[in-house]
Every structure is written in C-alpha cells, then in structure tokens.
C-alpha positions, 0 to 999 in steps of 0.5 A, a space after each residue: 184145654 188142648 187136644 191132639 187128636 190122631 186119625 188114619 189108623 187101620 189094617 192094611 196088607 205089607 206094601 201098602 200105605 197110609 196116611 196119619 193125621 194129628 189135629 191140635 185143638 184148644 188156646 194156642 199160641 205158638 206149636 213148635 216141633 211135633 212129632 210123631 212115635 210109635 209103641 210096638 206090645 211089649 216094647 217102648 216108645 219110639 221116636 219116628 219122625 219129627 218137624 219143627 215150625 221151620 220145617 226142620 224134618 228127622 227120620 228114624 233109620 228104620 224109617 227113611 226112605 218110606 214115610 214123610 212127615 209134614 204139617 200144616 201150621 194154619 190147621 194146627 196139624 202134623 201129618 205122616 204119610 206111610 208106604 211101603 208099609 212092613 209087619 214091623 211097622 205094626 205099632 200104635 202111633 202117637 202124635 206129641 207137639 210142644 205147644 206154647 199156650 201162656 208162659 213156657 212150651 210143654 208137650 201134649 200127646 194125642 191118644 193114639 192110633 193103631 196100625 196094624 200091617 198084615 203079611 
C-alpha cells in the first residue's frame, strides 16, 4: 500500500503564511516528480507547483513569487511553503506524486488539506 498524507492546513489572515507538507509511506522504489494542486468550491483542480526527483521546479502564474515547493527525497516528502497568502488562495490542497513501486510509474493522491485565508 502507498499513502500520502498532507498536513500544514489551517485558517490564517491575508498576508500571512503557511507551510504544507505531503509525506509518501509504503514500498517504494522510486518517486519521480510531485506536486502539488489546489480545489477551490465549485471549481476544478489546479495545478499549483511541482518538482521532479532533479529538482525541476514550476509555478503556477498565480502563484510565483509567493510560495516555493521542495522536497526531501530521503523522507519521501514534498513540501509547499506559502507567504503572502490571498483569500483567492483559499482552497483544498493536494499533494500527487508518481511513484514507481514494481513495474510501471502511476500516480497516488494525498487526501487533502484545507486552507482557508481570511481577509
């Protein structure tokens, strides 16, 4: 079995920051890029930020500037650093990752963490 497990969540006040983290658990070989997206109510998943096993970083437009994604690949975990935090950033957030456990790569979600900006 394989988990990813987000945490970091919570309520915090326009201009303020946070600092999400996804731990991946279980037989793994290899993780290749994860990343990170958000779900606004009533609206689709978006794709944040994401980094590959390199180091290979991307941003959302909306986005640059104010978070920084990394990740620790001898704790199997990616990690989002949020400043400057805006109401539109009120969303849950999600954490996927392409995980290679026997045979071909497929990709696992995290359940979630909310993350509410108040103005």
């Amino acid at each position: 079995q394989v988990q990813l497990v987000e945490s970091g969540g919570g309520l915090v006040q326009a201009g303020g920051s946070l600092r999400l983290s996804c731990t991946t658990s279980g037989s793994i070989i290899s993780i290749n890029v994860m990343r990170w997206y958000r779900q606004a109510p009533g609206k689709q998943r978006d794709l944040v930020a994401d980094i590959t096993s390199g180091g290979v970083i991307d941003y959302a437009d909306s986005v640059k500037g104010r978070f920084t994604i990394s990740r620790d690949n001898a704790k199997n975990t990616v990690y989002l650093q949020m400043n400057s935090l805006k109401p539109e950033d009120t969303a849950v957030y999600y954490c996927k990752a392409r995980i290679r456990r026997t045979g071909p790569s497929y990709d696992y979600w995290g359940q979630g963490t909310q993350v509410t900006v108040s103005s």
